[in-house]
N, C-alpha and C positions, 0 to 999 in steps of 0.2 A: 371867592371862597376856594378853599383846597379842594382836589379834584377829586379827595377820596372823600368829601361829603357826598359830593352829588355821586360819588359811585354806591356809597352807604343808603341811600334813599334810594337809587335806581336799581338796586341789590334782587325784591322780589320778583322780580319784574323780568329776570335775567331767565330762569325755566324757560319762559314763555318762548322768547328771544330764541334762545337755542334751539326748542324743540322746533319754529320754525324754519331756522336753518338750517339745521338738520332735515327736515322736510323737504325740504328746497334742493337739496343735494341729491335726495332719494330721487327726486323727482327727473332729476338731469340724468342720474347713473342709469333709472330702467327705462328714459325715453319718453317720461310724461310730458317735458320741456325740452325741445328740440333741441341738441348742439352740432356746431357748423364744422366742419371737418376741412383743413385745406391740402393743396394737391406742395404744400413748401413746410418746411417744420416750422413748428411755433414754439418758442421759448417765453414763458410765463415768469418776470421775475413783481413776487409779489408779498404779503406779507400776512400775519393772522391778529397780530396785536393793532391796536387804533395809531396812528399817527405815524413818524417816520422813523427809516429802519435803513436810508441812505440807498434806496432805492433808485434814484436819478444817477447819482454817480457809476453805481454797476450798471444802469443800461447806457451809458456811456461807453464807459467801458468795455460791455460786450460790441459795442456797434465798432468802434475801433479795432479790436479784435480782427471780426467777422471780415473788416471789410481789407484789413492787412492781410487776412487768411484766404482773400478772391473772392467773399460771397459778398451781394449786395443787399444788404439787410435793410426793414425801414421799420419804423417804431410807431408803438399803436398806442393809444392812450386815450383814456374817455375825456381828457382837457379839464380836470377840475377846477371852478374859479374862472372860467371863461363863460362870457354871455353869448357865446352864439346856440342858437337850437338847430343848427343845420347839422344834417345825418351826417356828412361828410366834409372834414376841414383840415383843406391841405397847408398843417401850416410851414410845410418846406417841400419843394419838388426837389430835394436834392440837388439843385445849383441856385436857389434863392428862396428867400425866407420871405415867406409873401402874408401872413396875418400876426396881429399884433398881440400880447399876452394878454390885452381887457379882454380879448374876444376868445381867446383858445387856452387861456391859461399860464399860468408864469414856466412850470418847466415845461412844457412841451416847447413854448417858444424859445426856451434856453437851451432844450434838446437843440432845436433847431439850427441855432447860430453856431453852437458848441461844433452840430457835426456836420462840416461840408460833404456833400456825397451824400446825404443819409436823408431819402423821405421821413417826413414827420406826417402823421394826421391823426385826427380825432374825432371820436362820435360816439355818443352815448350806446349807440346798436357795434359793436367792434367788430361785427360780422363785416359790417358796409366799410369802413374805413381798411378793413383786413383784404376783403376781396379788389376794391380800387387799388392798393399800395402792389399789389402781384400782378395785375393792369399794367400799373408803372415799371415794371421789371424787378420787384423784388423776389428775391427766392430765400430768405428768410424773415421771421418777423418775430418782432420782438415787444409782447405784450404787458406794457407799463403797466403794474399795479393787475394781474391778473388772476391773483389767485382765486379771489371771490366767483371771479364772472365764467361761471361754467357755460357759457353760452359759447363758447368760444374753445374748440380742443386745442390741446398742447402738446407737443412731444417733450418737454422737458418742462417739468414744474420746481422752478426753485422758490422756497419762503425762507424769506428773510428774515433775524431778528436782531435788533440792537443787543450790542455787548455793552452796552449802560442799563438797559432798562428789561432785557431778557421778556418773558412770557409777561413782564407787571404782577399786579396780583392774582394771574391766572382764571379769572373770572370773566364771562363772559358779559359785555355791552348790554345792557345798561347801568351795570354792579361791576362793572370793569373791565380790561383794557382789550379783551377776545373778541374782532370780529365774528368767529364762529366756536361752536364749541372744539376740545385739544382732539379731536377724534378726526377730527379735519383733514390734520397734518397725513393722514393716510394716503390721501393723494397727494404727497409730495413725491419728487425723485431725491431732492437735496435738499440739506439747509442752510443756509450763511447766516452766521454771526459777524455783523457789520461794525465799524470802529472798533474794530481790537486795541488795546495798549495796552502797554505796562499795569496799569491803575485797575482794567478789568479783568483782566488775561485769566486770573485764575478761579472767578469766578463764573465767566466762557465757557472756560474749560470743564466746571464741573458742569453746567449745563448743557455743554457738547454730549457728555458722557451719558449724564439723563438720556440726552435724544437716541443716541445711540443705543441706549438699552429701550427705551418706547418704541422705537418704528428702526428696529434691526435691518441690514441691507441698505439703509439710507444713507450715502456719506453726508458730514457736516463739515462743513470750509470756513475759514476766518480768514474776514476782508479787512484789512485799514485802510484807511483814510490818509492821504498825505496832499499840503500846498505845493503847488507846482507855479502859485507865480501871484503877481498883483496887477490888476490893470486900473489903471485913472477912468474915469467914465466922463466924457462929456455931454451937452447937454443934448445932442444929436442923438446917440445912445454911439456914437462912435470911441472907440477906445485905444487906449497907446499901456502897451507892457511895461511898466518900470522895475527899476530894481529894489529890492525888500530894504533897503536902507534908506530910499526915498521917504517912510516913513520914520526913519530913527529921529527921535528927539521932539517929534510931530505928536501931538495932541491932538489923538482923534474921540470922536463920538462914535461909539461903533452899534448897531444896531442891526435884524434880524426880522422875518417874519416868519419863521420856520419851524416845522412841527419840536425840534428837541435844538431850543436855543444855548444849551451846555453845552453842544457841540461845536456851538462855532465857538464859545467863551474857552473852550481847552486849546480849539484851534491859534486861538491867538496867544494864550500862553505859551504855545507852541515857538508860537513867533517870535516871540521874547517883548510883543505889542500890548502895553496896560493902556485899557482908552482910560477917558475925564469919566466918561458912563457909558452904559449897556442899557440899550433898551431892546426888548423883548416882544415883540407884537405877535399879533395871533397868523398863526399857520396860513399861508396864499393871501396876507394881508392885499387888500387890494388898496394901494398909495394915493391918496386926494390930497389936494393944497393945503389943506387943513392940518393933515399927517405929516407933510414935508416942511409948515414951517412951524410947526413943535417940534420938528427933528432941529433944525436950525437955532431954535429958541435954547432949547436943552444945549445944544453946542456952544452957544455965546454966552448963559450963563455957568457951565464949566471952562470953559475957556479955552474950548477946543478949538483947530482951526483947520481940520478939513474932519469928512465923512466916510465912515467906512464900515461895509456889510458882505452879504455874498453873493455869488453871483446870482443864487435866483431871484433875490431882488435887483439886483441891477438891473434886470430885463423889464421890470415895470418904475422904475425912476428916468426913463429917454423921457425927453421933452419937458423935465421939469426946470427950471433955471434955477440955479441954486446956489447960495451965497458963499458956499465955500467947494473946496475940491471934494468930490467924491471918487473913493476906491472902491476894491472889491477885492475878496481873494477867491482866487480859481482852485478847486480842489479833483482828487482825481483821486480814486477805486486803485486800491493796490490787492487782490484776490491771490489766496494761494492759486500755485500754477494749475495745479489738477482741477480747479474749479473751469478754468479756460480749455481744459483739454476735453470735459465733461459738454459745454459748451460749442466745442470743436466738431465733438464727435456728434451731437445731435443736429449738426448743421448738415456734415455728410450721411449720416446715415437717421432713420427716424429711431428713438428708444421705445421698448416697449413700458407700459403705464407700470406703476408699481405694483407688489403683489398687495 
């Protein structure tokens, strides 16, 4: 069923909701619920709406940055979709990629390969994984998915919001797409509006303006999105670069497990890439035999002859054998500059919180 039944039915239900999160926050701000303070800055890039907002590609992006600019940065993440329960999971010491995405989660492990140089770890407590990563030598850190978790201070708080799908219907979970209620955003310092184009630009733009007039002194940046390459995947999880004409005239099956599968459907139009079909799976799909040969099934009755997705499923397709070529495209954070200089500047020196 459509997502606005069950948001219609979850509608009363929403008060409750917010007045508890709101409570939750009161709770953090005069000290009823401890928050961990570190001696390195913490950059929060995180979001208020449910689902994705292209959050993995900017903390890529920032870690790349950080670490061209001489700081050593590592990324914190609670591992969504990962079965381990251990407080602490290194899934990269920054020169090897040591746990696998069943156990720690599809992007962190994709963080992981994507950045040499860059610890990755995870744990439900981000206190424990934050204080080990500065153990390791980090002197930045950069907290995946952090706005909720006030357990955790930040000297830079940015939320994110898709430029397809903006605030949703402004309603809060369980009546709709609001992690917490819009009163939130007060502790932000920034906000990025994520996949700019053409197609949304102007209506961004009017909701940059909105923000800009609700929470004054806060600037708002617009990030796009752009492919930077395609790689083959074999069954190893080893991979080889090709070139974007490799697929010309190729009949793929292209499929997704990602919170907002339009994104990858423009990305390919992008490409000037029409698959046989599109399939759509649910958000950290987690991939079993079952799934991989109805992916296969569905490609030999369109008449497809190889497979293609992106990269944060590639990271959970290693070790499947599969009857035809599987792709991926690699995608990469293109942020106004001032959003990197904002970033810059709270690496060298700490920000104070917002008023």
């Amino acid at each position: 069923m459509d997502r606005n039944f069950y948001y219609a039915l979850g509608r009363p239900l929403s008060p409750l909701y917010s007045l508890i999160m709101r409570l939750r926050e009161q709770f953090y701000l005069n000290g009823v619920l401890a928050s961990s303070a570190f001696d390195v800055p913490v950059i929060s890039i995180g979001n208020l709406t449910m689902g994705g907002t292209g959050k993995t590609p900017l903390v890529q992006h920032f870690a790349r940055l950080l670490q061209r600019s001489g700081f050593h940065p590592a990324i914190i993440s609670r591992g969504y979709g990962g079965a381990t329960k251990e407080r602490v999971n290194i899934v990269s010491d920054g020169n090897k990629v040591l746990l696998a995405a069943s156990y720690v989660g599809d992007e962190p492990r994709m963080l992981a390969e994507t950045l040499p140089g860059v610890p990755v770890l995870t744990g439900v407590v981000r206190k424990l994984p934050a204080a080990k990563a500065i153990e390791m030598g980090a002197d930045v850190l950069l907290l995946d998915d952090g706005f909720q978790h006030l357990a955790v201070r930040r000297d830079l708080d940015l939320v994110l919001f898709s430029a397809d799908r903006l605030a949703g219907n402004s309603r809060v979970f369980p009546g709709g797409d609001l992690r917490e209620p819009v009163r939130a955003l007060y502790r932000a310092n920034a906000f990025v509006l994520t996949g700019a184009d053409e197609g949304n630009i102007a209506r961004a733009a009017s909701f940059r303006n909105l923000l800009h007039e609700k929470f004054p002194g806060r600037p708002v940046f617009f990030s796009g999105s752009r492919a930077v390459g395609i790689v083959r995947q074999e069954t190893d999880g080893s991979r080889t670069q090709v070139q974007q004409n490799e697929l010309a005239g190729r009949r793929c099956l292209a499929f997704c497990g990602i919170a907002r599968p339009d994104g990858f459907r423009k990305t390919l139009t992008q490409l000037a890439i029409e698959p046989t079909a599109f399939k759509a799976l649910p958000d950290h799909h987690a991939y079993k035999e079952q799934t991989v040969r109805q992916l296969v099934q569905t490609a030999e009755q369109t008449h497809a002859d190889c497979l293609l997705c992106t990269e944060k499923d590639l990271v959970k397709l290693r070790g499947f054998a599969l009857a035809l070529p599987l792709y991926g495209v690699l995608m990469q954070a293109a942020p106004e500059s001032g959003l990197d200089k904002l970033a810059l500047d709270c690496a060298s020196q700490r920000l104070p919180a917002p008023a």
